[in-house]
N, CA, C and O atoms as CSV, one atom per row, in Angstrom:
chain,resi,resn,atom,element,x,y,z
A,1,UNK,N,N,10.344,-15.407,16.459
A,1,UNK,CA,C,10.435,-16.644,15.720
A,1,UNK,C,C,9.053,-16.955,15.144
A,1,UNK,O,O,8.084,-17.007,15.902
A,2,UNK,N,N,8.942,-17.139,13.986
A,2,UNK,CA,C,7.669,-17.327,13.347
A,2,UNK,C,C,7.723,-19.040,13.134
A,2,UNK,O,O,8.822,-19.593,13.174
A,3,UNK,N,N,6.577,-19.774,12.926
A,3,UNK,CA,C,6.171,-21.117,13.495
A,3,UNK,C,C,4.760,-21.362,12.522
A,3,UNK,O,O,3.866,-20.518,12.459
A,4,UNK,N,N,4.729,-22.705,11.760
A,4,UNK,CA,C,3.507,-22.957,11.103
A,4,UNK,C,C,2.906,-24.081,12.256
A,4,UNK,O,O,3.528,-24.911,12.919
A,5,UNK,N,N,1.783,-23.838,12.228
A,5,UNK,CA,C,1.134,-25.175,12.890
A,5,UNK,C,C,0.694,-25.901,11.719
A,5,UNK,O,O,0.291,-25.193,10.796
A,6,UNK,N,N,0.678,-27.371,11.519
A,6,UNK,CA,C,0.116,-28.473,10.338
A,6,UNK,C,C,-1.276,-28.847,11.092
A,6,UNK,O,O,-1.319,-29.039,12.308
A,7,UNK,N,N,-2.519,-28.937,10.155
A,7,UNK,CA,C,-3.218,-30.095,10.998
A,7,UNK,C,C,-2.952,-31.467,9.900
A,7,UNK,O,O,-3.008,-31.525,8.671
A,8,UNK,N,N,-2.696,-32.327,10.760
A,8,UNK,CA,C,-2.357,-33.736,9.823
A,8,UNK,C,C,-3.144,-34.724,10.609
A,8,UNK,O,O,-3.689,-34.414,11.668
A,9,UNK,N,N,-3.187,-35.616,10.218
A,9,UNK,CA,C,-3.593,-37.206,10.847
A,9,UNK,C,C,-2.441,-38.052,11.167
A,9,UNK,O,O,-2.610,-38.996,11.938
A,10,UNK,N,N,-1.272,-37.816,10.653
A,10,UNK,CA,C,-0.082,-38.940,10.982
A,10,UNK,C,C,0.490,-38.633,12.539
A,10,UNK,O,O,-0.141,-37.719,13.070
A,11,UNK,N,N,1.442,-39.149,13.289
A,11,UNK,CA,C,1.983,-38.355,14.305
A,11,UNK,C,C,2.980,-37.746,14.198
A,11,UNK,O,O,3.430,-37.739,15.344
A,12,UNK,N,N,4.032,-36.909,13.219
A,12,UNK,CA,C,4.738,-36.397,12.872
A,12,UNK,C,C,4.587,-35.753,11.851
A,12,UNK,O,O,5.065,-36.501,10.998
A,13,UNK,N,N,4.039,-34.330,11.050
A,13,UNK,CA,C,3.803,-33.827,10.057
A,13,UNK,C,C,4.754,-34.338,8.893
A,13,UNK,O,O,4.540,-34.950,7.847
A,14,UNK,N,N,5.652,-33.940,9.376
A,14,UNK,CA,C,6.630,-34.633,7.858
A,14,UNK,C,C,6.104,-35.640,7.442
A,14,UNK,O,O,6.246,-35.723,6.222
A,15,UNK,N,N,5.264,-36.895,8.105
A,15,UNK,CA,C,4.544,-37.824,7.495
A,15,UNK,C,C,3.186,-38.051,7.177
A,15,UNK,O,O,2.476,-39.055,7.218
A,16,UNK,N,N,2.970,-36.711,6.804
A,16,UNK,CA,C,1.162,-35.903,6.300
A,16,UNK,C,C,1.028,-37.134,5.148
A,16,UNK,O,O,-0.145,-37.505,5.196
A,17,UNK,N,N,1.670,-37.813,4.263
A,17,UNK,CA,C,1.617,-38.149,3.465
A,17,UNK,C,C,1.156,-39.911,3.380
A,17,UNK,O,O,0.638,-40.665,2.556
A,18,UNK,N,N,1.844,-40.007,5.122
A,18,UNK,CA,C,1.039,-41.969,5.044
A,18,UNK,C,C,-0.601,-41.650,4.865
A,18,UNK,O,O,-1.119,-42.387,4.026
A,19,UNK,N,N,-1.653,-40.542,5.592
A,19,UNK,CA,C,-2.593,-40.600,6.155
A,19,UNK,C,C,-3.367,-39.560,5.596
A,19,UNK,O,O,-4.420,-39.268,6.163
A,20,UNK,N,N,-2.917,-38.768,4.269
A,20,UNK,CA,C,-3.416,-37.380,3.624
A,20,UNK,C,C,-4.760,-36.946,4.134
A,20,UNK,O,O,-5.655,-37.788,4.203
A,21,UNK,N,N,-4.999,-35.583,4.531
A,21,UNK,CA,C,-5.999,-34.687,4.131
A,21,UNK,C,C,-6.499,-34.158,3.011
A,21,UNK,O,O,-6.268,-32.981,2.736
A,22,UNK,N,N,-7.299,-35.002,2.159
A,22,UNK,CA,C,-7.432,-34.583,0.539
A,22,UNK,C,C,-8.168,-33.077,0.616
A,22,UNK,O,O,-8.601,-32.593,1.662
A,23,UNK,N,N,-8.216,-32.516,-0.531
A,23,UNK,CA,C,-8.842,-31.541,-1.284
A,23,UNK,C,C,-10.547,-31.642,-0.737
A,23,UNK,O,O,-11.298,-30.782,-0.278
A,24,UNK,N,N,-10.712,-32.942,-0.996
A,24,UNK,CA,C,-12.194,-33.464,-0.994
A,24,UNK,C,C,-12.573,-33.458,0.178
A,24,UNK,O,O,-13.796,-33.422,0.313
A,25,UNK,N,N,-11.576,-33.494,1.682
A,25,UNK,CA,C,-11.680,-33.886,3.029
A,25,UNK,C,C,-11.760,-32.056,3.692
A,25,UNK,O,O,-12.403,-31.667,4.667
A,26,UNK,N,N,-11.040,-31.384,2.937
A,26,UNK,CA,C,-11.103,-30.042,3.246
A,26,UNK,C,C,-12.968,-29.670,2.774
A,26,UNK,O,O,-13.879,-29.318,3.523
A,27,UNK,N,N,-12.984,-29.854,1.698
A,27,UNK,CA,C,-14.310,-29.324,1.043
A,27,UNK,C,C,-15.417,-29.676,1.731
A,27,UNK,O,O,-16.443,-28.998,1.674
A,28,UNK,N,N,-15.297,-30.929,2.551
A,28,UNK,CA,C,-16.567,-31.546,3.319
A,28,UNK,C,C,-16.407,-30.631,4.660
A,28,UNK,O,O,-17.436,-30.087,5.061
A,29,UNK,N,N,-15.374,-30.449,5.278
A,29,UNK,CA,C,-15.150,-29.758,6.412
A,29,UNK,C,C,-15.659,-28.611,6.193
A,29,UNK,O,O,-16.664,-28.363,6.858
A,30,UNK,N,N,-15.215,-27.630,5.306
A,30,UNK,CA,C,-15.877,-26.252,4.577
A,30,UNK,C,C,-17.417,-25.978,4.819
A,30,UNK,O,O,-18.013,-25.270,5.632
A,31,UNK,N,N,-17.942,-27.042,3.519
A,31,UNK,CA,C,-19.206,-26.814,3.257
A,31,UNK,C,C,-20.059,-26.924,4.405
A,31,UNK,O,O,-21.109,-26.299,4.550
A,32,UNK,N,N,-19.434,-27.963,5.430
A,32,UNK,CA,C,-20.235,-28.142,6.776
A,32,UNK,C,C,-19.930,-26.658,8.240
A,32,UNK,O,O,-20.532,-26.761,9.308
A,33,UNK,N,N,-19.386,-25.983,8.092
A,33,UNK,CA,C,-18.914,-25.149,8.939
A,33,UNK,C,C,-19.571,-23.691,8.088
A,33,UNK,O,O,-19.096,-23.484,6.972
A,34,UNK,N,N,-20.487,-22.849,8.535
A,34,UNK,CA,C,-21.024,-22.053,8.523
A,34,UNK,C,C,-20.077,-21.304,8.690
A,34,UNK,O,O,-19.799,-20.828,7.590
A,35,UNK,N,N,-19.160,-20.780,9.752
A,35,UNK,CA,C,-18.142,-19.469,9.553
A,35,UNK,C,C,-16.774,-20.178,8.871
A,35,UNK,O,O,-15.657,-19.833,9.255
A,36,UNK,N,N,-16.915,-20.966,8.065
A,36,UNK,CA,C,-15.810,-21.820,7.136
A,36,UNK,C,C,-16.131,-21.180,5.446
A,36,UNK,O,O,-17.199,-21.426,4.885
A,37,UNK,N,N,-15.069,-20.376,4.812
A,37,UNK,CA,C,-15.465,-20.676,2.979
A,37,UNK,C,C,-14.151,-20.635,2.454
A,37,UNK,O,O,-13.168,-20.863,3.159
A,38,UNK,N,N,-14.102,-20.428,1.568
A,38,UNK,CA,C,-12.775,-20.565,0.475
A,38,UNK,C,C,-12.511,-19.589,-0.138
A,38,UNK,O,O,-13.126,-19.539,-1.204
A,39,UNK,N,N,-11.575,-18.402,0.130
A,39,UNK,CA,C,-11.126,-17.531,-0.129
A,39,UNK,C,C,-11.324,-17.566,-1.520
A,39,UNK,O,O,-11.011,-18.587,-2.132
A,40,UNK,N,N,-11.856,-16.481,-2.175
A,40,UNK,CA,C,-11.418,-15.964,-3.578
A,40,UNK,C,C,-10.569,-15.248,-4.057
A,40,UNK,O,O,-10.071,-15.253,-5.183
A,41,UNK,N,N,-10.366,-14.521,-3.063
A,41,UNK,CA,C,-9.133,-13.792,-3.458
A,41,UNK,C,C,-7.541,-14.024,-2.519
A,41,UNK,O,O,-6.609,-14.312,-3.271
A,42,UNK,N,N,-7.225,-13.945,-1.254
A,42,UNK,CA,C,-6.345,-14.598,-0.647
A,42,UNK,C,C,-5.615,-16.002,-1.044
A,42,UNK,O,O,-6.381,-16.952,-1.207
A,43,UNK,N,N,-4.292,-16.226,-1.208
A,43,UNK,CA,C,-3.760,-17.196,-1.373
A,43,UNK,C,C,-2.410,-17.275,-0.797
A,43,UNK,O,O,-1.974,-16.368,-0.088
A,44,UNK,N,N,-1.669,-18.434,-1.105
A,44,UNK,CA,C,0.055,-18.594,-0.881
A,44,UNK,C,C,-0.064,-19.759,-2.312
A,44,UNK,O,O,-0.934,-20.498,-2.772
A,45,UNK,N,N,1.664,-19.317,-2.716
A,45,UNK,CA,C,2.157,-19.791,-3.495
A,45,UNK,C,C,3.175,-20.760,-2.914
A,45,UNK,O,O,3.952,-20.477,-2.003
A,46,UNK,N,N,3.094,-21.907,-3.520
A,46,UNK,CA,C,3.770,-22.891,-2.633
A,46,UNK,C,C,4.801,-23.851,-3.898
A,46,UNK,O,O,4.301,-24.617,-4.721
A,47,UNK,N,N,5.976,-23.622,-3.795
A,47,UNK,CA,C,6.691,-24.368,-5.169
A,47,UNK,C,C,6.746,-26.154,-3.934
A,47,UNK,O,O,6.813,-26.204,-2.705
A,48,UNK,N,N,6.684,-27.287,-4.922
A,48,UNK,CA,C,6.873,-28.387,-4.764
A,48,UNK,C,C,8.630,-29.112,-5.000
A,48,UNK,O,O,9.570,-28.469,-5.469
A,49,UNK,N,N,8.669,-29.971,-4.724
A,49,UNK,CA,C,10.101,-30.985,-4.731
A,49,UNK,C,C,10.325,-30.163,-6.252
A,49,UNK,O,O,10.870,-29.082,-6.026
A,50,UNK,N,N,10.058,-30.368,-7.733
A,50,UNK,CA,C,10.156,-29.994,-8.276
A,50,UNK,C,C,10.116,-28.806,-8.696
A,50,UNK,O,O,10.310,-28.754,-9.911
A,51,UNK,N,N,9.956,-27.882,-8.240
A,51,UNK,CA,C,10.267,-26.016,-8.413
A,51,UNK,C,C,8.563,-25.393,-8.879
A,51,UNK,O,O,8.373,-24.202,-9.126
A,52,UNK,N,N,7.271,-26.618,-8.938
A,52,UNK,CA,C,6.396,-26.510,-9.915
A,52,UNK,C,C,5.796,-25.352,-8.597
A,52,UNK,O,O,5.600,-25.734,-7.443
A,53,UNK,N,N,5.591,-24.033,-9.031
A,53,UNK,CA,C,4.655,-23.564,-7.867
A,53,UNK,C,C,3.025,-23.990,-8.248
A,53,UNK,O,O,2.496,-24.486,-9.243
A,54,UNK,N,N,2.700,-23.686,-7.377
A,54,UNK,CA,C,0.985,-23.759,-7.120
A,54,UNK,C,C,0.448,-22.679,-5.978
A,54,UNK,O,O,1.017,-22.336,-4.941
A,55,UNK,N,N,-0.813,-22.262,-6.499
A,55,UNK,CA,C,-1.324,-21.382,-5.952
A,55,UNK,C,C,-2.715,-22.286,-4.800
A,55,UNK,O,O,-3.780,-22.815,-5.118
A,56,UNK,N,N,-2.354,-22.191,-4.075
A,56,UNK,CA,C,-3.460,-22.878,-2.755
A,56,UNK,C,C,-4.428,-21.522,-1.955
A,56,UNK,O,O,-4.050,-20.568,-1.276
A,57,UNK,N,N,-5.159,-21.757,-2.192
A,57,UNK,CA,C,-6.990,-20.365,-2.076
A,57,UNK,C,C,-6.053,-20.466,-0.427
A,57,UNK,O,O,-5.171,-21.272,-0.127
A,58,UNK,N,N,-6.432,-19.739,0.115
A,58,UNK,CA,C,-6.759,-19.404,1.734
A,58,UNK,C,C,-8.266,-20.247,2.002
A,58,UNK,O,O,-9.010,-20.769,1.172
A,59,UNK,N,N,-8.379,-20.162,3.355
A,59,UNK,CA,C,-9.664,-20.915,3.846
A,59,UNK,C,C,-10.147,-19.863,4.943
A,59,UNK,O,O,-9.404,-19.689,5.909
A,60,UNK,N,N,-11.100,-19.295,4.876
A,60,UNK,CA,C,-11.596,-18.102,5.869
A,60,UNK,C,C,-12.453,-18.873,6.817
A,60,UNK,O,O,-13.432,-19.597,6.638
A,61,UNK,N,N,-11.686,-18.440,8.051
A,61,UNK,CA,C,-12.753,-18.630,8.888
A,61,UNK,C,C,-12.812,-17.418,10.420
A,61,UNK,O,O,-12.006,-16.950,11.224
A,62,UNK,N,N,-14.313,-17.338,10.138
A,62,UNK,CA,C,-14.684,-16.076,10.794
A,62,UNK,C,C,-14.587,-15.162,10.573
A,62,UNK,O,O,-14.559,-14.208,11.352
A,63,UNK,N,N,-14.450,-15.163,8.676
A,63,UNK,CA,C,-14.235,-13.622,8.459
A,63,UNK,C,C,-12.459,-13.721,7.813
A,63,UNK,O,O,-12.072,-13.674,6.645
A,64,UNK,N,N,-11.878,-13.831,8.746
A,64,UNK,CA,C,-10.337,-13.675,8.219
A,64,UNK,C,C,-10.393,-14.872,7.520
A,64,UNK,O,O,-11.318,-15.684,7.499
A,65,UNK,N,N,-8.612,-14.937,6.571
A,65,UNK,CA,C,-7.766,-15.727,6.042
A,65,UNK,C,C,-6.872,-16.467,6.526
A,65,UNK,O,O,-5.753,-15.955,6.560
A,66,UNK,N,N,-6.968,-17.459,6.902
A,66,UNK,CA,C,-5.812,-17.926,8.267
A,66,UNK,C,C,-5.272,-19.275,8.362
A,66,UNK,O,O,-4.327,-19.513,9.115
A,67,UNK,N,N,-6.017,-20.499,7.378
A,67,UNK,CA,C,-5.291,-21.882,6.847
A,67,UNK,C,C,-5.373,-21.812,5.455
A,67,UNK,O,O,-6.013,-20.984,4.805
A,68,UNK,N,N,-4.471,-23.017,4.905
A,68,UNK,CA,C,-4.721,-23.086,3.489
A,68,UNK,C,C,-4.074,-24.553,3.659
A,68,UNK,O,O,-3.350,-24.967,4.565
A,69,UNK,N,N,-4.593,-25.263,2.420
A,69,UNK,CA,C,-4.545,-26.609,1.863
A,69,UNK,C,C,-3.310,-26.872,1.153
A,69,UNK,O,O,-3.003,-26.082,0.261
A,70,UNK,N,N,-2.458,-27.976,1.435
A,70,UNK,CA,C,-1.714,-28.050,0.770
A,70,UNK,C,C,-1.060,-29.811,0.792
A,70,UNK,O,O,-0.542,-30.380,1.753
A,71,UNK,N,N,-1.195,-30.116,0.026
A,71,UNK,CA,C,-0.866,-31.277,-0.913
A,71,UNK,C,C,-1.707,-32.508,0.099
A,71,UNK,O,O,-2.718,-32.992,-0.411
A,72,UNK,N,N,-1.307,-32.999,1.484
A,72,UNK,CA,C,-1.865,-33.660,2.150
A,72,UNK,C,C,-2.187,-33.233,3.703
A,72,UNK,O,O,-2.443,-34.085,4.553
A,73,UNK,N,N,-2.149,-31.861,3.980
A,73,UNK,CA,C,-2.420,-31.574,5.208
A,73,UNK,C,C,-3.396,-29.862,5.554
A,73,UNK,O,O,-4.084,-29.366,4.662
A,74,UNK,N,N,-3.300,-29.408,6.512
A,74,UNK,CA,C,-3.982,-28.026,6.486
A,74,UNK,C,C,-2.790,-27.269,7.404
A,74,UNK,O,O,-1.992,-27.685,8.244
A,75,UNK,N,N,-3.088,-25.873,6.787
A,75,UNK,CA,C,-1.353,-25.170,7.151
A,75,UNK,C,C,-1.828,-24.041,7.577
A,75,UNK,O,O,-2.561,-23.406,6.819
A,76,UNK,N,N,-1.454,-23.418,9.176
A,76,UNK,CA,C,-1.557,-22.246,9.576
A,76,UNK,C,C,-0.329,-21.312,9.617
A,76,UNK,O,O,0.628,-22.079,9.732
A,77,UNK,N,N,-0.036,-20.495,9.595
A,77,UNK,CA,C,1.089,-19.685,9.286
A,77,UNK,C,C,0.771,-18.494,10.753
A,77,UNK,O,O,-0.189,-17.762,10.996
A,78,UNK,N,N,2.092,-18.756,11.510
A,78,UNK,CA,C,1.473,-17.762,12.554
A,78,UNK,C,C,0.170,-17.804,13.763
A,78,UNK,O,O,-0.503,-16.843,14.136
A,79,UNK,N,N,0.132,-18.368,13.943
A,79,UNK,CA,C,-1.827,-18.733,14.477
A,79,UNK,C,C,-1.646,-17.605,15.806
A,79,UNK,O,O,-0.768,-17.384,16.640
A,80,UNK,N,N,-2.802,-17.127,15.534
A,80,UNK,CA,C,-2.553,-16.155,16.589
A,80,UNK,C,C,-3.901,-16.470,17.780
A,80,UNK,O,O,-3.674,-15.466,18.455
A,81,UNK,N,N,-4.904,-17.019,18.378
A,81,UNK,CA,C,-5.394,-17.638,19.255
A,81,UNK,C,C,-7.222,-16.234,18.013
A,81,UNK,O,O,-6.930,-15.329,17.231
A,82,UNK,N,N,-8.139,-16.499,18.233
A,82,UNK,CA,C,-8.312,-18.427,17.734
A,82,UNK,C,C,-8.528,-18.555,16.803
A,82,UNK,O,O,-9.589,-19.019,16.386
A,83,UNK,N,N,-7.447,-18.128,16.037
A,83,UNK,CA,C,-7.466,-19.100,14.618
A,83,UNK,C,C,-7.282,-20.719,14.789
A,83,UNK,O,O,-7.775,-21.540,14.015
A,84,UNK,N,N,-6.653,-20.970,15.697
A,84,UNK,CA,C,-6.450,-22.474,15.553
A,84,UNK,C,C,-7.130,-23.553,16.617
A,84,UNK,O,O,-6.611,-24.580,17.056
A,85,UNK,N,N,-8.323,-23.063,16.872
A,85,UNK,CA,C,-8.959,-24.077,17.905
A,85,UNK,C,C,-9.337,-25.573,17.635
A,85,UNK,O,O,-9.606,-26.161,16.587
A,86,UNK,N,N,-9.279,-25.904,18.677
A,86,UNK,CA,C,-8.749,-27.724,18.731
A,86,UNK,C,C,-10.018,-28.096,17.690
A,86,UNK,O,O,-9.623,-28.974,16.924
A,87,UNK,N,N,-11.471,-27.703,17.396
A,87,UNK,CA,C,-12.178,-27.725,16.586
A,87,UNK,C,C,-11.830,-28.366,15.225
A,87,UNK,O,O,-12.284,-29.407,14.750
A,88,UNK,N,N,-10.679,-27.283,14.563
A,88,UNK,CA,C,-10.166,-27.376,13.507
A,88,UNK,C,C,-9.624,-28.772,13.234
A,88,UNK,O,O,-10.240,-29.304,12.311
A,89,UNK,N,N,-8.867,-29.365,13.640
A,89,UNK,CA,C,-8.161,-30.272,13.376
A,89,UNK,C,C,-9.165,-31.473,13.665
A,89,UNK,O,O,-9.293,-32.404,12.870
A,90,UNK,N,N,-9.947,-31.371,14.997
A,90,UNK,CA,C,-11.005,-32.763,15.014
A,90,UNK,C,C,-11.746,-33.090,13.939
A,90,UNK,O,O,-11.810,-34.212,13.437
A,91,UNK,N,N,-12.503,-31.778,13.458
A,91,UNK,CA,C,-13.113,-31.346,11.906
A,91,UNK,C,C,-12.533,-32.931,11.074
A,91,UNK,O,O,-13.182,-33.916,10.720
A,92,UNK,N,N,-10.964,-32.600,10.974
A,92,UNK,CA,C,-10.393,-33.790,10.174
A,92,UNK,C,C,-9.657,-34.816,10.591
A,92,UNK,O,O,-8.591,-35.199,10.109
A,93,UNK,N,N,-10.521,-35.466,11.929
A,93,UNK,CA,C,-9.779,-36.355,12.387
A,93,UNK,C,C,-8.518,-36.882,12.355
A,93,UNK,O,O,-8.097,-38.027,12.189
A,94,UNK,N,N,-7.690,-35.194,12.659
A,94,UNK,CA,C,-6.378,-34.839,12.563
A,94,UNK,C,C,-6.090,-34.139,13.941
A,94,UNK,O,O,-7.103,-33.880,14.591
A,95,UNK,N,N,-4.707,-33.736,14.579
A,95,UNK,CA,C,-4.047,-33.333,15.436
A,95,UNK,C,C,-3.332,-32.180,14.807
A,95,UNK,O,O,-3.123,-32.094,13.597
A,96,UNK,N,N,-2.810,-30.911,16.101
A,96,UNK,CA,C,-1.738,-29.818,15.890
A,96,UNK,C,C,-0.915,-30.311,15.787
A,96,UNK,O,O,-0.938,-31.399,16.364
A,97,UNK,N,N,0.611,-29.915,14.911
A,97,UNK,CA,C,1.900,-30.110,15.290
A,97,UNK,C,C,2.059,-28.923,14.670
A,97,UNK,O,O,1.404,-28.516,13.710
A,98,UNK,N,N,3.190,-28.217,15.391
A,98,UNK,CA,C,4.089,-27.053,15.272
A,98,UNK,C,C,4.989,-27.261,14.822
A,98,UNK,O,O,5.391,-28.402,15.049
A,99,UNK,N,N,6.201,-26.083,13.621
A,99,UNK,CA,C,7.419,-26.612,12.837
A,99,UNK,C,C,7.741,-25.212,13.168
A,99,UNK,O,O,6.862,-24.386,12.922
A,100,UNK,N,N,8.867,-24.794,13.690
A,100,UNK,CA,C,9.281,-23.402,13.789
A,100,UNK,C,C,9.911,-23.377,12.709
A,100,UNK,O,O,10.248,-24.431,12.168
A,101,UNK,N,N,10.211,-22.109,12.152
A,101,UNK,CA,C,10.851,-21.678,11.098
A,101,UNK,C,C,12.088,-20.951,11.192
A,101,UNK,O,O,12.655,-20.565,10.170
């Protein structure tokens, strides 16, 4: 069974959207984290309510590709230990929640 972890700020991911993680909130987290950058080449394509896709960079950290940004939260796909240390989410005075797929 494959499983995304969200980092969000709300207490239920589905409601990433009262409490968003902007673009701008990722970029401060980034620029401040030394094994943190922004993929240039790695991505996911992510279509919206409306079918519009968008292409969202990957976010490397430690070398690998392993979150990416998307509309109001940060999205791991798979986390395999330690991509997702509790670090991450304090970063954005946000919490884990898990959504199996």
């Amino acid at each position: 069974m494959s499983y995304d972890v969200h980092v969000v700020r709300s207490a239920d991911w589905l409601q990433a959207a009262s409490d968003p993680i902007s673009r701008a909130d990722v970029d401060t987290v980034v620029a401040a984290d030394s094994e943190s950058a922004w993929s240039e080449t790695d991505a996911v394509e992510m279509a919206d309510e409306t079918g519009t896709v968008t292409r969202y960079f990957m976010i490397t950290w430690r070398g690998a590709s392993c979150f990416w940004w998307y509309q109001n939260q940060v999205v791991c796909s798979n986390p395999a230990p330690p991509e997702c240390e509790p670090h991450t989410a304090e970063s954005f005075g946000a919490r884990f929640r898990a959504a199996c797929a």
